[in-house]
C-alpha positions as CSV (number, residue, x, y, z in Angstrom):
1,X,-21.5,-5.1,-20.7
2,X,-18.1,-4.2,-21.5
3,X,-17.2,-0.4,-21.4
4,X,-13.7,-0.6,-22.2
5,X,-13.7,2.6,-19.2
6,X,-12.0,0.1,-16.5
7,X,-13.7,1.9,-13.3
8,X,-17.4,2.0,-15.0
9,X,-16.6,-1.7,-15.4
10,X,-16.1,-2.3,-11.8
11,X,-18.6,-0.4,-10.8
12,X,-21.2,-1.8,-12.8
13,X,-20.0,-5.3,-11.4
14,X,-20.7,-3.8,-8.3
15,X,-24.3,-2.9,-8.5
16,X,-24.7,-5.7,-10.3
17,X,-23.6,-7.8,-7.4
18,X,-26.5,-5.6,-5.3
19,X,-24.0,-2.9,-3.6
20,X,-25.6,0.4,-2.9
21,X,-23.5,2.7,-4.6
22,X,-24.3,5.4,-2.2
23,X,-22.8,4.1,1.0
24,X,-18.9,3.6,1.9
25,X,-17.5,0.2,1.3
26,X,-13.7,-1.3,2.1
27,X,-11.7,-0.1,-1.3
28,X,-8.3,-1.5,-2.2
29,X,-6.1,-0.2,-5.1
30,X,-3.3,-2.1,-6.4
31,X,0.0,0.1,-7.7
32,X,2.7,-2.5,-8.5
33,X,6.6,-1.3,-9.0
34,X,10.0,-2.5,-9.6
35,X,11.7,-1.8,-6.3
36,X,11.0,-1.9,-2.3
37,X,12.4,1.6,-2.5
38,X,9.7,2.5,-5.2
39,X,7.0,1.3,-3.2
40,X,7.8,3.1,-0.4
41,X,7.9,6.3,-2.7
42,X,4.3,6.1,-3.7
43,X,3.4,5.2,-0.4
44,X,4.6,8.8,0.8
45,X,3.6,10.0,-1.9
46,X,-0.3,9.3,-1.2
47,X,-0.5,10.2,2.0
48,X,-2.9,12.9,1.5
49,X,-5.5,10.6,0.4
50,X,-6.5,8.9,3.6
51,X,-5.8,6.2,2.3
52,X,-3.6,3.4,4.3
53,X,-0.2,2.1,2.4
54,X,1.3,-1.2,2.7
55,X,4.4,-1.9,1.2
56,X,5.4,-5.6,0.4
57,X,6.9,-8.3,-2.4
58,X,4.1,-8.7,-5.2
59,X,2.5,-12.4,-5.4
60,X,4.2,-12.9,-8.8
61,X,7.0,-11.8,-10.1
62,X,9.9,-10.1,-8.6
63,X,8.3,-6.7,-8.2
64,X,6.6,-4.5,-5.1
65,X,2.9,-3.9,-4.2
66,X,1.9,-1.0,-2.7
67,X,-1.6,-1.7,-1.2
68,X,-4.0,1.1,-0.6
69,X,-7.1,0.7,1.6
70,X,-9.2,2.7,3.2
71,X,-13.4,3.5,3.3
72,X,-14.7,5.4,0.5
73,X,-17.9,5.9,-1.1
74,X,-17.1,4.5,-5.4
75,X,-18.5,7.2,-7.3
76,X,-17.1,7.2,-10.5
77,X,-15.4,10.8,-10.0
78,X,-13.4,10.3,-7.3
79,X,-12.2,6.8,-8.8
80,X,-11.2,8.1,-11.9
81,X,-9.3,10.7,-10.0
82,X,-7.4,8.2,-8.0
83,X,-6.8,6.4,-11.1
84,X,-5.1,9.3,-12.5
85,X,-2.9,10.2,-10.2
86,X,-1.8,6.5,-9.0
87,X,-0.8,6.2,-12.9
88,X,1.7,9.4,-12.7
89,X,3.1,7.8,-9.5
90,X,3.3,4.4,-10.7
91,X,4.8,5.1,-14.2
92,X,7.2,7.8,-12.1
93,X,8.9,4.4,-10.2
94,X,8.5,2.2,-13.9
95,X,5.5,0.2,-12.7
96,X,1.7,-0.2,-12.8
97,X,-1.6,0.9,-11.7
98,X,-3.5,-2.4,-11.4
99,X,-7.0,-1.1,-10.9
100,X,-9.0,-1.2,-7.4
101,X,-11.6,-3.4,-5.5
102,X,-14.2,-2.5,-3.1
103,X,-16.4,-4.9,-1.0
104,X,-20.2,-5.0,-1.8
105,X,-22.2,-3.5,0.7
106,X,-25.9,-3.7,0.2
């Protein structure tokens, strides 16, 4: 079932997949920019979030990643929180939120 809300969507790919949304699970988010320098911006910039930042060349393109990783329990509230504010930083530096990933714990 298709939302069109990109968080529900992973989510509900989630539980379909048997996670218990309940529990804390490995959760990556994916903010890609033009510059190294960029990068390294957000990644001060989200310090506060307990989240770990790694800064390094994106797969494709000629672009930055800036990883975030860290455990968290995906409730749809704090997600859509993080997606908010990763936006505003990525569209600060000229780049992209590209959504997060959590591992399925059951």
């Amino acid at each position: 079932m298709t939302t069109g809300d990109p968080d529900e969507e992973v989510i509900s790919h989630l539980r379909a997949a048997g996670a218990d949304l309940s529990k804390s699970a490995h959760t990556l988010f994916y903010i890609y920019v033009a510059t190294e320098g960029g990068a390294k911006r957000v990644a001060g910039a989200v310090g506060d979030t307990g989240l770990r930042a790694e800064v390094r060349p994106a797969a494709l393109g000629g672009g930055w990643l800036c990883l975030l990783q860290g455990q968290l329990v995906p409730s749809l509230d704090a997600l859509k929180k993080y997606r908010s504010r990763f936006e505003r930083l990525a569209i600060a530096e000229g780049g992209e939120y590209d959504g997060w990933e959590a591992a399925v714990v059951e």
